[in-house]
N, C-alpha and C positions, 0 to 999 in steps of 0.2 A: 552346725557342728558336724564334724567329720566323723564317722567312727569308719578304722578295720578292720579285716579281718581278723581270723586265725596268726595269720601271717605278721600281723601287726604293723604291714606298711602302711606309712604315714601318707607318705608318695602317691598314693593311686587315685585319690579323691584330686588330687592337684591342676590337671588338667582342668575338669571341670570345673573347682573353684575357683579358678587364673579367668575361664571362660565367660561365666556368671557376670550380669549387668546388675544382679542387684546388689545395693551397697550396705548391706549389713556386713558387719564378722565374721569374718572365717576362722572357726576354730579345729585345730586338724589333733585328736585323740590317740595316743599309744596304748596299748596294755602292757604291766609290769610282766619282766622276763619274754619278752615279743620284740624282733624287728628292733632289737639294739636298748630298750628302753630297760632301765635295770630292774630287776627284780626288788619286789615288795613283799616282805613277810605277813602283812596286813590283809595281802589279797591272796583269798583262797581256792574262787571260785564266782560263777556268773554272777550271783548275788553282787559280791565284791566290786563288779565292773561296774553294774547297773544303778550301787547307791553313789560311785562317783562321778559316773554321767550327771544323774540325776541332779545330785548337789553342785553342778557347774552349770546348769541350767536356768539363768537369769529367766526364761521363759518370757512368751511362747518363741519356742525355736522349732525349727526344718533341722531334724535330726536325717544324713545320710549316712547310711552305713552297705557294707561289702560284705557279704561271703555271710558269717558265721557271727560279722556283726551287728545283722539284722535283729538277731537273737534277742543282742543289748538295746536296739532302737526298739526293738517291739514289748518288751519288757519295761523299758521306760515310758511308754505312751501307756503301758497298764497302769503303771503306779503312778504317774506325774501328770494324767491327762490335762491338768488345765496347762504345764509347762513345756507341750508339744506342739506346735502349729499344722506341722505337717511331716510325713517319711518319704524319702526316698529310699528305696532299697535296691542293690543290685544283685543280683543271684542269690538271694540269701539259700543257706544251706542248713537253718537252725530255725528252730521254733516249731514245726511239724515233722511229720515220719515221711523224710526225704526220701529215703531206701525204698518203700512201698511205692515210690512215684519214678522210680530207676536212677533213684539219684549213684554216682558210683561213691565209694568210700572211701577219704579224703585222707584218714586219718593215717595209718598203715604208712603212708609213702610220707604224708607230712614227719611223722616219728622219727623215719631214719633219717630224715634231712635237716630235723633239728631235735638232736635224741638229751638235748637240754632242757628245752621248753617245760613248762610246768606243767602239768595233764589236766588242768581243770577244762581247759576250754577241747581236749580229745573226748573226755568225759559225759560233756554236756550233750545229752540229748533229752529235751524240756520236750514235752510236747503243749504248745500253748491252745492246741484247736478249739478247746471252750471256750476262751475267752475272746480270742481273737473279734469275734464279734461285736464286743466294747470297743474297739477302737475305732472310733468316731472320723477323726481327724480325715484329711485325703491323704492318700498315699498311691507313690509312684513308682510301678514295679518295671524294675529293667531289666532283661534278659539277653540272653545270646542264642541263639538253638544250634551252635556247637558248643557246648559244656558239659560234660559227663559230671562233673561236681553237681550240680545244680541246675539239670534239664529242663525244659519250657512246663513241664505239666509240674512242676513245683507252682513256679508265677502262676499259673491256671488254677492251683488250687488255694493259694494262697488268693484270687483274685474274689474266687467264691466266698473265703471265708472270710473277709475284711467289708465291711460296709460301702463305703466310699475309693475301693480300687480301679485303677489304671495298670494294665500290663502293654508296654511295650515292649515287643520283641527285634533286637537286631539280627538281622540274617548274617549267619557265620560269626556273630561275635562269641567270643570267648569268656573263661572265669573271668580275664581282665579288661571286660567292656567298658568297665569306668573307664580308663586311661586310655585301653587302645582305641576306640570307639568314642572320646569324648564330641569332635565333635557332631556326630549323629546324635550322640545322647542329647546333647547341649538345647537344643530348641524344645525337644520333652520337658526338660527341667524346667527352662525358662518359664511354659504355660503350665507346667503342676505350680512355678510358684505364683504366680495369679490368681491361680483357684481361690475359692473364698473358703473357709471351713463353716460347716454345716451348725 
């Protein structure tokens, strides 16, 4: 299962899921009022995202997710663990104090670009650092170390606080290393989905 970002493109996990030898499902995730998908009165906020991941979750599934919708993968492995196999994440930008690790702030520039967008997910700063430690599953961090969204000592400390973490870092890859960078990405993924879960 695909998730995106903030941004809500569907498109960006596409490369690598085109790429992928393994022949499970590829399910690629919008969020309401995002990236073309209409808006839902239903949906208020990250709760909102997370109970409809979750309930699309036949499990155990490889939740990947982008940017901000790491938040939601890492959120769902709290609440659904036995319906998570494994994460991939790339830059996540949510779930810990990004700002304290030089993250820049995303939101400000996202605003004016799309001064539509519903604010729940501008809103959203969860800090999950207590828990995160629960998360059992393997999980495979992808980074760029050009990204001011989402700088390398995020995945660094995101690596510490996950049990069973991988961070790879692409040289010069950017916020959109999933896509621009698939295939570099692509043989990381290949061997995180190998891994056995613990």
């Amino acid at each position: 299962m695909f998730l995106p970002g903030a941004s809500g493109n569907r498109q960006l996990w596409k490369p690598v899921a085109d790429g992928l030898s393994h022949p499970g499902e590829r399910r690629f995730f919008g969020w309401p009022g995002f990236g073309g998908v209409p808006e839902d009165p239903s949906v208020t906020g990250i709760s909102d995202l997370v109970t409809r991941v979750v309930g699309e979750m036949a499990g155990p599934v490889v939740l990947f997710a982008q940017s901000m919708g790491g938040l939601i993968a890492l959120r769902a492995a709290l609440e659904a663990p036995e319906k998570v196999r494994s994460l991939v994440l790339s830059v996540t930008s949510g779930g810990i104090d990004v700002h304290a690790l030089g993250a820049l702030d995303w939101r400000r520039e996202f605003t004016a670009q799309n001064p539509h967008a519903p604010r729940w997910f501008l809103d959203a700063r969860e800090d999950l650092t207590p828990r995160l430690g629960q998360i059992a599953v393997p999980v495979l961090l992808l980074w760029g170390d050009a990204d001011p969204i989402s700088p390398v000592a995020v995945g660094r400390r995101l690596t510490e606080l996950l049990p069973d973490a991988e961070l790879v870092v692409i040289p010069a890859g950017t916020h959109e290393l999933a896509s621009e960078r698939a295939s570099e990405v692509l043989p990381h993924v290949e061997r995180h989905l190998l891994k056995p879960r613990k």
